[in-house]
C-alpha positions in Angstrom: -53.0 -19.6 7.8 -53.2 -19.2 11.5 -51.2 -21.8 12.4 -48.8 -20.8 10.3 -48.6 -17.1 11.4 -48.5 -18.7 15.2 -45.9 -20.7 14.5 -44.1 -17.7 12.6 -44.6 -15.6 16.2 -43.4 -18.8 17.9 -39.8 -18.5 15.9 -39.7 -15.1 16.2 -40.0 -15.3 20.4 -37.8 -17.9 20.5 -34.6 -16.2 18.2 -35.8 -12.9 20.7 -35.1 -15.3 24.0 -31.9 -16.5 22.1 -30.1 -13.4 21.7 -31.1 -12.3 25.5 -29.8 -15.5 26.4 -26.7 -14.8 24.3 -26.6 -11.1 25.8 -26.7 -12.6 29.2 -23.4 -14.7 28.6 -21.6 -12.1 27.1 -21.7 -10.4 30.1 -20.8 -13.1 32.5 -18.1 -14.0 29.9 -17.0 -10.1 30.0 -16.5 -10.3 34.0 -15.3 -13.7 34.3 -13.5 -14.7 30.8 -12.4 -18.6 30.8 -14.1 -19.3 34.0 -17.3 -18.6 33.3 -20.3 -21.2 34.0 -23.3 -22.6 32.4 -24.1 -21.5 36.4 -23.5 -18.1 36.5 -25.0 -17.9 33.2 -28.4 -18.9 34.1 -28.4 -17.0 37.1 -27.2 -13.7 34.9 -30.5 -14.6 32.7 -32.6 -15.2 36.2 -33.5 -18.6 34.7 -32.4 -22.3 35.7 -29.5 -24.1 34.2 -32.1 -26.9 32.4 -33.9 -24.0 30.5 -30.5 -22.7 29.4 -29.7 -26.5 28.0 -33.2 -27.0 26.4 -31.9 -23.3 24.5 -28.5 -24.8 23.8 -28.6 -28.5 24.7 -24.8 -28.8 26.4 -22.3 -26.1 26.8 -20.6 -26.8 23.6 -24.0 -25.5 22.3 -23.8 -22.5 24.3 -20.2 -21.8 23.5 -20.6 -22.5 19.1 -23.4 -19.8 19.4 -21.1 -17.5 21.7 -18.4 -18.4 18.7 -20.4 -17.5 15.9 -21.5 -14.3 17.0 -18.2 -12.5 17.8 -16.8 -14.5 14.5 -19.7 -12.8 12.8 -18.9 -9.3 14.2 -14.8 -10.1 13.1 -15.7 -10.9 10.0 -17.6 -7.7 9.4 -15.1 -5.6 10.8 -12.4 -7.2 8.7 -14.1 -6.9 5.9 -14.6 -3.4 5.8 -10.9 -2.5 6.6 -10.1 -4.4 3.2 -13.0 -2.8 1.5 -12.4 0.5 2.5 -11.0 3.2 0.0 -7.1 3.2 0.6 -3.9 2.0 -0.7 -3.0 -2.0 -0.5 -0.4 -1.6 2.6 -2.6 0.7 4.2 -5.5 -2.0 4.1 -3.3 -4.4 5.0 -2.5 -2.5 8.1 -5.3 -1.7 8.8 -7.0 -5.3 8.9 -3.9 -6.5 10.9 -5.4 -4.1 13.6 -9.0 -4.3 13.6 -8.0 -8.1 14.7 -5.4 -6.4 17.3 -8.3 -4.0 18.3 -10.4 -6.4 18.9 -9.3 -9.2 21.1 -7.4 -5.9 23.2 -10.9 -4.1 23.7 -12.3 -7.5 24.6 -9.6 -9.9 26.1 -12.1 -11.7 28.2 -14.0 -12.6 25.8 -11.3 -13.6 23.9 -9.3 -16.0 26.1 -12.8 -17.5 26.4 -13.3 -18.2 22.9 -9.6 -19.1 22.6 -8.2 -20.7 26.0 -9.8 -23.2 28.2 -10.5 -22.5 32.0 -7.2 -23.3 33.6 -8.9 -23.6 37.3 -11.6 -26.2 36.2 -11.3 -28.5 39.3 -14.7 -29.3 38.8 -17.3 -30.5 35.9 -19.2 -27.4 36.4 -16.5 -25.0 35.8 -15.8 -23.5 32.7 -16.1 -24.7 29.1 -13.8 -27.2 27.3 -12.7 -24.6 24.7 -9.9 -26.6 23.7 -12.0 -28.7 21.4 -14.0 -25.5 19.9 -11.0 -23.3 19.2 -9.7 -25.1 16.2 -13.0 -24.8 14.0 -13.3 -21.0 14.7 -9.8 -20.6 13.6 -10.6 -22.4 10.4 -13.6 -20.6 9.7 -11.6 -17.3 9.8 -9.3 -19.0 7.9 -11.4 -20.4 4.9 -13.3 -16.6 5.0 -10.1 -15.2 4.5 -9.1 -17.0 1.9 -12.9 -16.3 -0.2 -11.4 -12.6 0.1 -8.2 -13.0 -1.3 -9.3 -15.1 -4.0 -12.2 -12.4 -4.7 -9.6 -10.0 -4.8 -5.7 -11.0 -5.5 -4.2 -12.7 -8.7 -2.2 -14.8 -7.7 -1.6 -16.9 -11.3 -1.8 -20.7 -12.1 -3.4 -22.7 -8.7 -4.7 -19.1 -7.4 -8.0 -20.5 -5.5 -5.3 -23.3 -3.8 -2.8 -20.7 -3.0 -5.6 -18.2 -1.4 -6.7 -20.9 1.0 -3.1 -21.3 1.9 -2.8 -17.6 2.5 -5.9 -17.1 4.5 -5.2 -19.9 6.5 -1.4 -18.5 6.9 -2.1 -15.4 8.2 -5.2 -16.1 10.5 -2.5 -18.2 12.0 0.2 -15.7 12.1 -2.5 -13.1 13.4 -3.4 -15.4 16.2 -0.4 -16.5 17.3 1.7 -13.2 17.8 -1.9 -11.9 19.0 -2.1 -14.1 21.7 1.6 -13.7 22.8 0.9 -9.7 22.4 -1.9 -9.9 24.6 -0.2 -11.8 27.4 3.1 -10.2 27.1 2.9 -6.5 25.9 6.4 -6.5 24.4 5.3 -3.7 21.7 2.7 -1.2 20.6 0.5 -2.4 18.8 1.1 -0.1 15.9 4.8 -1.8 16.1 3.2 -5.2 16.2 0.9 -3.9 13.2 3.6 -2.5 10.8 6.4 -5.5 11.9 3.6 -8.6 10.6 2.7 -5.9 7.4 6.6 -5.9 6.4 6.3 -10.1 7.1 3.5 -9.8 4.3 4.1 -7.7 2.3 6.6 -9.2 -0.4 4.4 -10.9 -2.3 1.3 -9.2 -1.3 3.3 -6.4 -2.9 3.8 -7.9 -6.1 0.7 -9.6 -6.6 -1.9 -7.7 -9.4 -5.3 -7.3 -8.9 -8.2 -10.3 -9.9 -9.7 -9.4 -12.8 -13.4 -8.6 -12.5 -13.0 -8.6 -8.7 -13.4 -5.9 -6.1 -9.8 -5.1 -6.2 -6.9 -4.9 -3.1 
């Protein structure tokens, strides 16, 4: 029984040093977006780099656990604009800019999680994102698509259909994201309303799942 309740205090301690570890690279990915270092990392912590891998072993590691917990936070997010208590365009608005939202209040962190380092003349140097990117995407995707099917009848091949939707517009919403973010052409409320009108045909016509949460 002690052992076990030592080993419990072990797990606990080392999730606590996780997150502080994970708090400490948020912040040098905050200040230095793309370019930031398994380096300046550990310094940020006030620990050495070969602690940092035993936490994470590689920066892959480092950067999957970075992923997950902003994907986490997304997901959340998203899912309460298309839970909360308003009409279907409205909701569909609205969780077209709780994505916009967030990569604008955060674009550091976001061309971190979604572009390499483009001044990585050495090893050392920033994080080959590249490789990462594509999973996260598909995780938004395939969560997307749960919600749709949860929610939207969309008839005969309806679960296929929802994973092509979710997929589909995680794409959409990343791509003109990205080129809003670099290029400001519009408001975001423009940007908003002009991908909600690209939706909203058969979004429009689509009924309600039965027995689901409703859209």
């Amino acid at each position: 029984m002690e052992t076990t309740q030592q080993d419990g205090r072990q797990r606990s301690a080392a999730a606590q040093r996780r997150r502080e570890l994970l708090e400490a690279a948020d912040r040098v990915v905050l200040r230095d977006g793309p370019q930031a270092s398994m380096n300046a990392i550990a310094a940020e912590a006030g620990i050495t780099k070969p602690i940092l891998y035993r936490h994470f072993g590689d920066k892959g590691g480092l950067y999957r656990a970075l992923a997950k917990r902003h994907t986490d936070a997304l997901l959340a997010a998203l899912r309460a604009a298309l839970d909360a208590p308003a009409e279907r365009r409205e909701r569909v608005e609205a969780t077209l800019d709780t994505y916009l939202a967030a990569i604008e209040a955060r674009p550091q962190v976001y061309r971190f999680l979604m572009h390499p380092a483009e001044e990585a003349h050495q090893p050392e140097q920033g994080f080959d994102v590249g490789r990462h990117s594509a999973p996260l995407l598909r995780r938004l995707g395939e969560e997307l698509a749960t919600v749709i099917a949860e929610r939207v009848d969309l008839g005969p091949d309806s679960a296929q259909l929802a994973r092509v939707w979710g997929h589909g517009i995680v794409g959409m919403m990343h791509a003109a994201g990205d080129w809003w973010l670099g290029e400001r052409p519009c408001s975001r409320e423009r940007l908003v309303s002009s991908l909600a009108d690209l939706l909203w045909g058969r979004l429009a016509a689509a009924g309600d799942r039965a027995g689901g949460p409703g859209f």
